[in-house]
py3Dmol code that shows the C-alpha trace and the ligand (Angstrom):
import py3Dmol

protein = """\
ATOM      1  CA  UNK A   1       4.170 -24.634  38.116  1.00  0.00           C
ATOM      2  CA  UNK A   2       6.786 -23.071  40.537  1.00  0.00           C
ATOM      3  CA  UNK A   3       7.324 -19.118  40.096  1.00  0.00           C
ATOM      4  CA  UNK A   4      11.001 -20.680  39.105  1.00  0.00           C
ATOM      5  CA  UNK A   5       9.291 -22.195  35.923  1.00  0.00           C
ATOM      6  CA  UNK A   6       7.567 -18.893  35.347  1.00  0.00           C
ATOM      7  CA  UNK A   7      11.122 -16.895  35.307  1.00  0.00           C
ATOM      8  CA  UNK A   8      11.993 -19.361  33.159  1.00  0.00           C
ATOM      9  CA  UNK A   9       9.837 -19.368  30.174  1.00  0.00           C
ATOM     10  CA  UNK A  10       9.625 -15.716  30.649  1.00  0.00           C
ATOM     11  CA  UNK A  11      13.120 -15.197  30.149  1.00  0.00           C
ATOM     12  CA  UNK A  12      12.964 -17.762  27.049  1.00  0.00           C
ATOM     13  CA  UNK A  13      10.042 -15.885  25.744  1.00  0.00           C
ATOM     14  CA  UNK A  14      11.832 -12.619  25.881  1.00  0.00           C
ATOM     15  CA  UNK A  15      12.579 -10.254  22.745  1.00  0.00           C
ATOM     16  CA  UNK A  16      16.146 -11.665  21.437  1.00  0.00           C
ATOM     17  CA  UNK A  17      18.274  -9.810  19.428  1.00  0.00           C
ATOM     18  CA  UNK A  18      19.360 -12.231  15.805  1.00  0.00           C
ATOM     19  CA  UNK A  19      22.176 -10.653  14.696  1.00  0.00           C
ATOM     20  CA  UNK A  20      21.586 -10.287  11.649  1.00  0.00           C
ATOM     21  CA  UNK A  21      22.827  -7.027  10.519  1.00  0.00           C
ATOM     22  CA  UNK A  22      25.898  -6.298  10.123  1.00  0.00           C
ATOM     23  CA  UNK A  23      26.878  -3.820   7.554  1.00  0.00           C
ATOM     24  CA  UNK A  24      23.375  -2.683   6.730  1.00  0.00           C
ATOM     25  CA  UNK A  25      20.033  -4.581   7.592  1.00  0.00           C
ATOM     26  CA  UNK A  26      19.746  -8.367   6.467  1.00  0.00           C
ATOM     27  CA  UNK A  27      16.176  -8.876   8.040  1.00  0.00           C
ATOM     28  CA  UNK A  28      12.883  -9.858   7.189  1.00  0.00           C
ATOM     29  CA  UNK A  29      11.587  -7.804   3.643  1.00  0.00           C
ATOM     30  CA  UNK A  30       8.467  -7.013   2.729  1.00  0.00           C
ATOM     31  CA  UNK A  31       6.598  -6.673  -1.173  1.00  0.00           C
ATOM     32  CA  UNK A  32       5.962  -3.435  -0.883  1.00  0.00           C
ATOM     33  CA  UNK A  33       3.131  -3.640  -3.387  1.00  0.00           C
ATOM     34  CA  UNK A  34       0.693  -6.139  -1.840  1.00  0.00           C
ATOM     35  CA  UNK A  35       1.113  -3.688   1.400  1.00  0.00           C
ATOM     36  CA  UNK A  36       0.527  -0.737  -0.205  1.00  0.00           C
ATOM     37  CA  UNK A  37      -2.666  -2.372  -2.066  1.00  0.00           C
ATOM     38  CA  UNK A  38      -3.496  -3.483   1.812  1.00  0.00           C
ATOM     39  CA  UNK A  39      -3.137  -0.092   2.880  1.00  0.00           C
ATOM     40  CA  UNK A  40      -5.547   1.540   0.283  1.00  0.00           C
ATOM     41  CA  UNK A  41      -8.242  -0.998   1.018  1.00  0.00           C
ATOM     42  CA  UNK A  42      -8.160  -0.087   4.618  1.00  0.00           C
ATOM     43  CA  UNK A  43      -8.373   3.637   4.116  1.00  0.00           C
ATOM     44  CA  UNK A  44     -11.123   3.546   2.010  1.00  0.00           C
ATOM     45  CA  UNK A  45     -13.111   0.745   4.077  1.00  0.00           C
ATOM     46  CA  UNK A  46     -12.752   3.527   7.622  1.00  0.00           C
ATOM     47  CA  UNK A  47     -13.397   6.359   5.316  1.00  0.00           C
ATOM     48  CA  UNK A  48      -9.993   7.865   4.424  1.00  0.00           C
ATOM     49  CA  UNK A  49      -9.320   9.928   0.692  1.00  0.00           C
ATOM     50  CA  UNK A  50      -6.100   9.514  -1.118  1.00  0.00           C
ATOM     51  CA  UNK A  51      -4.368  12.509  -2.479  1.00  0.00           C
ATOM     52  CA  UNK A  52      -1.506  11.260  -5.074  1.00  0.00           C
ATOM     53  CA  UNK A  53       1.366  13.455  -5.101  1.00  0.00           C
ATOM     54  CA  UNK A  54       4.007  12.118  -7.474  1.00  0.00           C
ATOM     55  CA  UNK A  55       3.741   9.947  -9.858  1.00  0.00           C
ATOM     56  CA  UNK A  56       6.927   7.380 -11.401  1.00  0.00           C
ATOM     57  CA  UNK A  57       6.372   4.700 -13.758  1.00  0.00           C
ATOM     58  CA  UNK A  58       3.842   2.150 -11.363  1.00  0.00           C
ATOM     59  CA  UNK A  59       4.493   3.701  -8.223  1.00  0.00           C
ATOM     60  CA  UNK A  60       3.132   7.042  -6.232  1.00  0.00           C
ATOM     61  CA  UNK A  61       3.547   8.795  -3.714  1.00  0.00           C
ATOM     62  CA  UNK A  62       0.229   9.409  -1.690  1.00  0.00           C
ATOM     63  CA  UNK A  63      -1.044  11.240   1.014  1.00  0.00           C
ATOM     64  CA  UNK A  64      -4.160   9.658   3.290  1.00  0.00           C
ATOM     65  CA  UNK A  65      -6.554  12.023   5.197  1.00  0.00           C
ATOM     66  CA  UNK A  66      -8.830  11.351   7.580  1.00  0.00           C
ATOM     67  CA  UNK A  67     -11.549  14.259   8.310  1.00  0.00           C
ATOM     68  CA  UNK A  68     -13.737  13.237  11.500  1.00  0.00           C
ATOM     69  CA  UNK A  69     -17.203  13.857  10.203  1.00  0.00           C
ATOM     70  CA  UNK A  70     -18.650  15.656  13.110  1.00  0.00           C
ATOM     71  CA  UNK A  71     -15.309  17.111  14.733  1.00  0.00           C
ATOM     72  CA  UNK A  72     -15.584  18.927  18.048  1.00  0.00           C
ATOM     73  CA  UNK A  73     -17.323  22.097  18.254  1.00  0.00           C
ATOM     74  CA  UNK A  74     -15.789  23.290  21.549  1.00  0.00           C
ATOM     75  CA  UNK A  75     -12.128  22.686  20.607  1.00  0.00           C
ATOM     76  CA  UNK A  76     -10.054  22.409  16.796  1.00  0.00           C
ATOM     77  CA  UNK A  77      -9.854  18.725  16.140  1.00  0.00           C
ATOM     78  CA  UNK A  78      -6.053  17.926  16.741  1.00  0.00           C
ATOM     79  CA  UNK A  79      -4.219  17.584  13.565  1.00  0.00           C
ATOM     80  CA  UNK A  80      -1.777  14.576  13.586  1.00  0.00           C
ATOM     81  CA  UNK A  81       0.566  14.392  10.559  1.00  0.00           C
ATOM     82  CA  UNK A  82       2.367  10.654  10.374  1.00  0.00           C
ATOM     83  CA  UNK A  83       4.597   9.306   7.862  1.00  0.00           C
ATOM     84  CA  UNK A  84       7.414   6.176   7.128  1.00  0.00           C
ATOM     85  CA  UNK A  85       8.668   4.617   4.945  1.00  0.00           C
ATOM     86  CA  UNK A  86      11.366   7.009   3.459  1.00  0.00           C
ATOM     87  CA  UNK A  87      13.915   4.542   4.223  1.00  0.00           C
ATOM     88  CA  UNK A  88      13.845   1.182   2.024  1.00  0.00           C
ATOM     89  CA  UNK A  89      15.373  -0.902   4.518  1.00  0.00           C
ATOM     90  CA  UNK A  90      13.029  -0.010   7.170  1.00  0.00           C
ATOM     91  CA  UNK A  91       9.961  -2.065   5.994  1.00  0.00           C
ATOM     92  CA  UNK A  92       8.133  -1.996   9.969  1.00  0.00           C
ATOM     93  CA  UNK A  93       6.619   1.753   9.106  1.00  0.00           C
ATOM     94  CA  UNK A  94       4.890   0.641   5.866  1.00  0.00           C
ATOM     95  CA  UNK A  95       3.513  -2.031   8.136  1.00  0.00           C
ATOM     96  CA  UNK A  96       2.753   0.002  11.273  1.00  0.00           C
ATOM     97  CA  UNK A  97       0.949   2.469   8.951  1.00  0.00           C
ATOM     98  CA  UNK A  98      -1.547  -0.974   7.897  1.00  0.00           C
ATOM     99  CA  UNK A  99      -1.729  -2.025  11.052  1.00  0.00           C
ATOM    100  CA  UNK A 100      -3.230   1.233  12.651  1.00  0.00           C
ATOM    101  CA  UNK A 101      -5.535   1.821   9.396  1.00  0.00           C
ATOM    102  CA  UNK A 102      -6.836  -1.946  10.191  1.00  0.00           C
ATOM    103  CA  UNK A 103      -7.462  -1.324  14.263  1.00  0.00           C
ATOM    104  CA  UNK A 104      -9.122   2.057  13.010  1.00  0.00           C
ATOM    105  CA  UNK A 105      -8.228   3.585  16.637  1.00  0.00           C
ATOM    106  CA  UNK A 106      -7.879   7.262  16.639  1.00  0.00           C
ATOM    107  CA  UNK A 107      -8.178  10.086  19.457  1.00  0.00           C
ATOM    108  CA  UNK A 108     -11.790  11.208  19.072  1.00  0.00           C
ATOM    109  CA  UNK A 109     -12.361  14.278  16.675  1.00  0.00           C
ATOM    110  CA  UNK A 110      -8.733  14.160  15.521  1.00  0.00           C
ATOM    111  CA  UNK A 111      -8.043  15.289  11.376  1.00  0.00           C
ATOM    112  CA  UNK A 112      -5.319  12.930  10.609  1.00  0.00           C
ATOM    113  CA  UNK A 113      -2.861  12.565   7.479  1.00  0.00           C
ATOM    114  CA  UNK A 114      -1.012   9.314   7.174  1.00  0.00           C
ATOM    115  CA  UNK A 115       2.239   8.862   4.874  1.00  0.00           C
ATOM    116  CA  UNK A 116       2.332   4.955   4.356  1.00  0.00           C
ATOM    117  CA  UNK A 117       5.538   5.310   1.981  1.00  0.00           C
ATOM    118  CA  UNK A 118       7.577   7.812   0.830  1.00  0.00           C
ATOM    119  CA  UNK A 119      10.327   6.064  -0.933  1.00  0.00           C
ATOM    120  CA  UNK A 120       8.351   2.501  -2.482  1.00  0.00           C
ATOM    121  CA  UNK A 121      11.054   1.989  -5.311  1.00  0.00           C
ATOM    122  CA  UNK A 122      13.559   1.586  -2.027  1.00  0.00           C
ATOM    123  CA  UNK A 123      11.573  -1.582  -0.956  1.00  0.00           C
ATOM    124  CA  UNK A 124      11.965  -2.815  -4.109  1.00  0.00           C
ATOM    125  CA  UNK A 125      15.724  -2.367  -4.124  1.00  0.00           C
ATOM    126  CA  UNK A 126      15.645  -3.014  -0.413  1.00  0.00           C
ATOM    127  CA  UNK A 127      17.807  -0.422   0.277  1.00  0.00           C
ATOM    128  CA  UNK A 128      17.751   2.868   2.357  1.00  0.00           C
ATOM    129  CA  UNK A 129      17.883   5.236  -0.545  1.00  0.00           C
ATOM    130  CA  UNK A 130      15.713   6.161  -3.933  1.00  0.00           C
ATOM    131  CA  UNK A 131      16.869   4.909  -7.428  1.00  0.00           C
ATOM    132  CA  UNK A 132      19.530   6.601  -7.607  1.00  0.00           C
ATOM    133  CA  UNK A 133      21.125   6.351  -4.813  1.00  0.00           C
ATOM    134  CA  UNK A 134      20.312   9.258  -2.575  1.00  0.00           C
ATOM    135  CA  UNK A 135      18.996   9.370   0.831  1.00  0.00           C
ATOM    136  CA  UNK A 136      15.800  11.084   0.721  1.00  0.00           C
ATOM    137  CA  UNK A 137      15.559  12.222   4.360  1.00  0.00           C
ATOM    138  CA  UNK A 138      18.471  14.492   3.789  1.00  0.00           C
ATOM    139  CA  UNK A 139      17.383  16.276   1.029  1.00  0.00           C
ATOM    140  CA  UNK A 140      14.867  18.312   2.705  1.00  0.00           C
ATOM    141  CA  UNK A 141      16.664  21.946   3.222  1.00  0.00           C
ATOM    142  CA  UNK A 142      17.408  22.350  -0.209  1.00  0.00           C
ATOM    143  CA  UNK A 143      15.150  19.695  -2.198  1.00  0.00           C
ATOM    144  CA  UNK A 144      17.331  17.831  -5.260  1.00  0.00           C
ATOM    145  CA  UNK A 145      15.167  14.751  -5.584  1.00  0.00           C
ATOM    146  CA  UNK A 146      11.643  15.074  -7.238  1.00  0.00           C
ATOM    147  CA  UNK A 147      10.092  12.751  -4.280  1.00  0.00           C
ATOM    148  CA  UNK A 148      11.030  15.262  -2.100  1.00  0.00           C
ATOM    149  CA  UNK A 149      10.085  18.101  -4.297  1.00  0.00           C
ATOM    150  CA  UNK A 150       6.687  16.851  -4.739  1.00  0.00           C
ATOM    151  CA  UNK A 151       6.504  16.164  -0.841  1.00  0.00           C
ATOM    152  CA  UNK A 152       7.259  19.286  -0.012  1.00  0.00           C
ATOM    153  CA  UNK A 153       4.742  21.175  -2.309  1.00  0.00           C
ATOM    154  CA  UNK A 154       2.271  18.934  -0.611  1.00  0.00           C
ATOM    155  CA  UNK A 155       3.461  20.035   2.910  1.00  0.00           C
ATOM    156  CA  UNK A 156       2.863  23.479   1.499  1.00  0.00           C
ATOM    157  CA  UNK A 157      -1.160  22.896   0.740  1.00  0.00           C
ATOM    158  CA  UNK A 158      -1.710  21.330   4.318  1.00  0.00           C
ATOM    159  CA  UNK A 159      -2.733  23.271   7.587  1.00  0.00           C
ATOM    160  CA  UNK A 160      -0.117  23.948  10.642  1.00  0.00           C
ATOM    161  CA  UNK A 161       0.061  20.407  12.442  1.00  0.00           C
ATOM    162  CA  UNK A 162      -0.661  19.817  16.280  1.00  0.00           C
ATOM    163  CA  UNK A 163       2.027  16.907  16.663  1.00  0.00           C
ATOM    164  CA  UNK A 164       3.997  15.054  14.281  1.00  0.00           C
ATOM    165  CA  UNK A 165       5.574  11.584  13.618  1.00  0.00           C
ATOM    166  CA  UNK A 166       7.909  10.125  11.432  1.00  0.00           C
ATOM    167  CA  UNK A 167       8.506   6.593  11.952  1.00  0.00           C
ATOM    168  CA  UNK A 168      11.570   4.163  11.283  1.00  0.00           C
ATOM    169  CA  UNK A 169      14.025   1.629  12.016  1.00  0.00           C
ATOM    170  CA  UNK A 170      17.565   1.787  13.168  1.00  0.00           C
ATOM    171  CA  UNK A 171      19.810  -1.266  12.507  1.00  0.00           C
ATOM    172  CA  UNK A 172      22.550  -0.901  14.791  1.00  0.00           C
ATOM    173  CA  UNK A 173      20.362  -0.163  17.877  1.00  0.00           C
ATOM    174  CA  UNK A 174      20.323  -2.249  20.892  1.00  0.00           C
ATOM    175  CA  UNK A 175      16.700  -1.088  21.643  1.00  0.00           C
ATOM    176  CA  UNK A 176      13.780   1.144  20.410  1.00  0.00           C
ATOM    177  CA  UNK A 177      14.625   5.100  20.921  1.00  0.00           C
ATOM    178  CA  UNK A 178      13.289   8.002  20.054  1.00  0.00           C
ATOM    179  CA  UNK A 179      14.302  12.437  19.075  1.00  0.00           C
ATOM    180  CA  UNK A 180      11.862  14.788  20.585  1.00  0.00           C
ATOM    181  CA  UNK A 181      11.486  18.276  18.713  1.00  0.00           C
ATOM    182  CA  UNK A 182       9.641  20.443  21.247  1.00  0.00           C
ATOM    183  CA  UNK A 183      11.121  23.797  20.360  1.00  0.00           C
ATOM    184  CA  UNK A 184       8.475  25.812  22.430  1.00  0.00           C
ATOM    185  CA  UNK A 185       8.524  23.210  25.548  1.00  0.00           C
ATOM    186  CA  UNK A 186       5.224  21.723  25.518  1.00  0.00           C
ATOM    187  CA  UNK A 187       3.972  18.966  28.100  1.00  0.00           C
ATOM    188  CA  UNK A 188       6.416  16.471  26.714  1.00  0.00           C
ATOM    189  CA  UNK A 189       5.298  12.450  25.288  1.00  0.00           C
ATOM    190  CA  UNK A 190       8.419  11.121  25.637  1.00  0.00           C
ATOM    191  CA  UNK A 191       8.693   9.616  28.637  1.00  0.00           C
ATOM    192  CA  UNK A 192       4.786   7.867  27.860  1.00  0.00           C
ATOM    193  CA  UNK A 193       5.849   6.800  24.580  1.00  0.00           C
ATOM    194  CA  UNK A 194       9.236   4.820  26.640  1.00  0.00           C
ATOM    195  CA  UNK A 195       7.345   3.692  29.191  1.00  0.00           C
ATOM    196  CA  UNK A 196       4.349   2.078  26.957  1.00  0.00           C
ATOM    197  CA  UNK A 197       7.177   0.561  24.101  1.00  0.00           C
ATOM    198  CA  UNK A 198       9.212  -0.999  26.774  1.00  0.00           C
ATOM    199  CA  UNK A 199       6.482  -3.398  27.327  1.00  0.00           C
ATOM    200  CA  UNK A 200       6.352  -4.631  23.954  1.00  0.00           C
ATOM    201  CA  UNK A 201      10.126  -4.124  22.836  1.00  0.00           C
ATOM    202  CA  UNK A 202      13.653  -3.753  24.508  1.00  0.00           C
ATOM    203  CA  UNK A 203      14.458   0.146  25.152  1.00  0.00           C
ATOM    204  CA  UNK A 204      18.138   1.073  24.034  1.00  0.00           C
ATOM    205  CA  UNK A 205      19.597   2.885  26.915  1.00  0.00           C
ATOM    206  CA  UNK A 206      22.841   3.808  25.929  1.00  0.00           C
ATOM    207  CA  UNK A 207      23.931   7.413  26.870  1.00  0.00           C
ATOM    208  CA  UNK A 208      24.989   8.172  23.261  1.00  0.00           C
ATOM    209  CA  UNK A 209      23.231   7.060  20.394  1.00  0.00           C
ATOM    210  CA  UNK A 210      24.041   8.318  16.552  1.00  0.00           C
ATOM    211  CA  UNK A 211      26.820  10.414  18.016  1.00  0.00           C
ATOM    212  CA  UNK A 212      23.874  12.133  20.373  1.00  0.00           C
ATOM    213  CA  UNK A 213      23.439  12.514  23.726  1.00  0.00           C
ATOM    214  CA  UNK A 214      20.543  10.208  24.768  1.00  0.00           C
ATOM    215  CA  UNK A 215      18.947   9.528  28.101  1.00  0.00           C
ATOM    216  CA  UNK A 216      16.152   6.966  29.102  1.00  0.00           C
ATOM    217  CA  UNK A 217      15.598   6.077  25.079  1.00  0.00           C
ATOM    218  CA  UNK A 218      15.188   9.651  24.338  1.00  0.00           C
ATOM    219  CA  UNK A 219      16.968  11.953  22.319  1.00  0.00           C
ATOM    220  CA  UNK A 220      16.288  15.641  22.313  1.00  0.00           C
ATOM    221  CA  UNK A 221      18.730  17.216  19.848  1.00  0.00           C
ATOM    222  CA  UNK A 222      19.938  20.849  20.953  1.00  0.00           C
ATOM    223  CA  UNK A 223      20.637  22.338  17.810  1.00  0.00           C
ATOM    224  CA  UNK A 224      19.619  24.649  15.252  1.00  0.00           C
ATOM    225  CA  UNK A 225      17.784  23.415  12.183  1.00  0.00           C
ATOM    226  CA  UNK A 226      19.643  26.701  10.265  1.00  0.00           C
ATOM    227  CA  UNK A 227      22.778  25.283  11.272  1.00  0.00           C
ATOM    228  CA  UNK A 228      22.215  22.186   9.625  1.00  0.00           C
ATOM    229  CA  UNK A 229      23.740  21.542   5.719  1.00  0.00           C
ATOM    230  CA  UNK A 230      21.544  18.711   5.700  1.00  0.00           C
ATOM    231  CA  UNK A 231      17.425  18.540   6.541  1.00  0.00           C
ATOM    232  CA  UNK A 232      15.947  15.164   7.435  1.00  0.00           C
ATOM    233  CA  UNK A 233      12.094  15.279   6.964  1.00  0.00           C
ATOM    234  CA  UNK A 234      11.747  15.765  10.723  1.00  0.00           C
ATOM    235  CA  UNK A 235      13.675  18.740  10.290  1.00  0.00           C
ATOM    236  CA  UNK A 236      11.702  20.513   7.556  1.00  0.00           C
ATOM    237  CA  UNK A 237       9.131  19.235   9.814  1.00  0.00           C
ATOM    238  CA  UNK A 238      10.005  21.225  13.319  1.00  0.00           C
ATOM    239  CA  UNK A 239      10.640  24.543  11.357  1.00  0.00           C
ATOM    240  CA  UNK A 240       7.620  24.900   8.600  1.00  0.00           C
ATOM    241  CA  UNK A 241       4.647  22.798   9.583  1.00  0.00           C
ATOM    242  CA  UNK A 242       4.456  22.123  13.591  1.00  0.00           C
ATOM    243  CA  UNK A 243       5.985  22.831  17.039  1.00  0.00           C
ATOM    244  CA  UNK A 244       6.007  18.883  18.084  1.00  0.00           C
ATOM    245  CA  UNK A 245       7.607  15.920  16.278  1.00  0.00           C
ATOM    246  CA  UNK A 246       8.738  12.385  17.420  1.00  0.00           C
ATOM    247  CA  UNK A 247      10.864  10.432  15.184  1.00  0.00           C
ATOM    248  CA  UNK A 248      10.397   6.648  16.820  1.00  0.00           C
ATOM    249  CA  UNK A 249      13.430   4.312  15.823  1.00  0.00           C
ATOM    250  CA  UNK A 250      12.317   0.903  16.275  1.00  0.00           C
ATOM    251  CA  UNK A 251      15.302  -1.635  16.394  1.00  0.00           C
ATOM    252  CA  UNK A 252      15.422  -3.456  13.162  1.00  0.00           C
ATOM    253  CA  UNK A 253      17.723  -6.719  14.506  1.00  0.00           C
ATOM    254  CA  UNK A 254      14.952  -7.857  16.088  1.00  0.00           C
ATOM    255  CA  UNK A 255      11.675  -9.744  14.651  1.00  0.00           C
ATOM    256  CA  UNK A 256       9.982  -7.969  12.549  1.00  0.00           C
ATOM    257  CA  UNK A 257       6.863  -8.038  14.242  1.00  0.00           C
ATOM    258  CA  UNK A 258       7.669  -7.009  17.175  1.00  0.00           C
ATOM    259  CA  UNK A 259       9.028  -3.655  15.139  1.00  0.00           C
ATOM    260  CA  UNK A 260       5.329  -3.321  13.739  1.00  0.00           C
ATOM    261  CA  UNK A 261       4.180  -4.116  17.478  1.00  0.00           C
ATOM    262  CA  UNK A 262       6.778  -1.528  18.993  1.00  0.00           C
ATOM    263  CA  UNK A 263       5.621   1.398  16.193  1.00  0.00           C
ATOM    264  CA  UNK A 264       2.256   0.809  16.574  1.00  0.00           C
ATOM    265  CA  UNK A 265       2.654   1.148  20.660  1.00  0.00           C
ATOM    266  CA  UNK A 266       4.751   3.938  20.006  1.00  0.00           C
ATOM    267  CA  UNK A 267       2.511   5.956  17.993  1.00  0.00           C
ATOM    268  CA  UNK A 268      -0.811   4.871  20.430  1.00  0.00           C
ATOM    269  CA  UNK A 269       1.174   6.393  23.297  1.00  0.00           C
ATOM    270  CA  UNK A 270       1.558   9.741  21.676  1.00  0.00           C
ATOM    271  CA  UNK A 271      -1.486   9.866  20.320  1.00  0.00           C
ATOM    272  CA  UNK A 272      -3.398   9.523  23.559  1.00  0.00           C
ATOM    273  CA  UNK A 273      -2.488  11.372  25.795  1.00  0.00           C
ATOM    274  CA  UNK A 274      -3.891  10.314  29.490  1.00  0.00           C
TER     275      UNK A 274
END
"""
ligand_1 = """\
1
ZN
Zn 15.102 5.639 8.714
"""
view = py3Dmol.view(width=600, height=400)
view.addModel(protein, "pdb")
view.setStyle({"model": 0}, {"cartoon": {"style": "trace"}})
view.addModel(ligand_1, "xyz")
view.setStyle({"model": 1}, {"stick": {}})
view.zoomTo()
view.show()
């Protein structure tokens, strides 16, 4: 075939936007049981325990851990905090989560704790809030919502983290993009975690995204937490329990799987760092 033909199919292979969402997302849904049944079976298969945290009617909230059973005696074992799906509309982190339990792929020596779902009764409703109505990832300054509550309390048993991720969908993006919270200026992911997406995904570039000032896919918001009415999870994050967090936005008009692909690469690039 003629390098013309290879352009070609290339181009007709390449991510397409559907246009789906307008409004709100109208994608692909997931049940969020069967996943979350998926998800336990994997943990415990690679060795993971389950710490339940809050309990309503037939669904939990739960907290995965994964201690390395001969961690590094030269240097602490990293510890990587990662959670999704706190937005019900957003069902790519409850599958990102299975994915990288199933590929069982982790930095060597790392202690890891892995949030599959933090809001399961929105996947039900498929909608971005809890049952009744409120958006859990702005209720974490001054906690209304029992989910929260409860997640919070669990935050407050856990060790300082090393680096953490919270990972979710944007419907109105063009591309994936990310917010970096590196209050002390440490060697930065970013630009890795771009760079390694952008093969598997299209990167949004727009100069302002969400009303921010982005640049190259990334977002790093200048402000003070304190000045803030409202805390998302990344928030509460930044000021209480590390000095690193990526929020990854995957964009949720396009195929689902390449969502899961896109959170999955984005999460392997700032995991290992080379
Ligand atoms: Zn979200």
């Amino acid at each position: 075939m003629s390098p013309d033909i290879f352009a070609t199919l290339r181009e007709i292979l390449r991510v397409q936007k559907l246009s789906k969402n307008h409004g709100g997302y109208h994608g692909e849904t997931i049940d969020i049981r069967t996943v979350l049944r998926e998800v336990e079976t994997a943990a415990q298969q690679h060795g993971w325990t389950s710490d339940i945290f809050y309990v309503a009617g037939e669904f939990k909230l739960f907290a995965l851990h994964y201690q390395p059973l001969s961690p590094s005696t030269t240097n602490r074992a990293p510890r990587i905090y990662i959670s999704t799906g706190i937005h019900g509309d957003e069902p790519a982190g409850p599958l990102a989560a299975l994915r990288l339990l199933q590929e069982n792929n982790w930095p060597e020596g790392a202690e890891i704790w892995l949030l599959p779902c933090l809001n399961p009764v929105g996947f039900i409703l498929n909608k971005r809030e809890n049952a009744d109505g409120i958006d859990l990832n702005r209720d974490y300054r001054n906690p209304q919502t029992p989910e929260v509550c409860a997640h919070i309390a669990w935050l407050k048993r856990q060790p300082q983290f090393d680096l953490c991720l919270c990972l979710h969908e944007d419907w109105e993006s063009h591309g994936f993009y990310l917010y970096e919270q590196n209050p002390d200026k440490k060697p930065s992911r970013a630009e890795k975690i771009i760079a390694r997406v952008a093969a598997v995904c299209p990167i949004d570039w727009s100069e302002n995204i969400e009303g921010r000032e982005a640049k190259g896919g990334i977002i790093r918001p200048n402000l003070d937490p304190q000045t803030r009415p409202q805390w998302a999870e990344a928030f509460y994050l930044i000021v209480n329990k590390a000095r690193l967090g990526y929020t990854l936005e995957a964009p949720s008009d396009f195929p689902l799987q390449t969502r899961v692909n896109t959170l999955v690469a984005g999460v392997n690039a700032a995991l290992f760092i080379c």
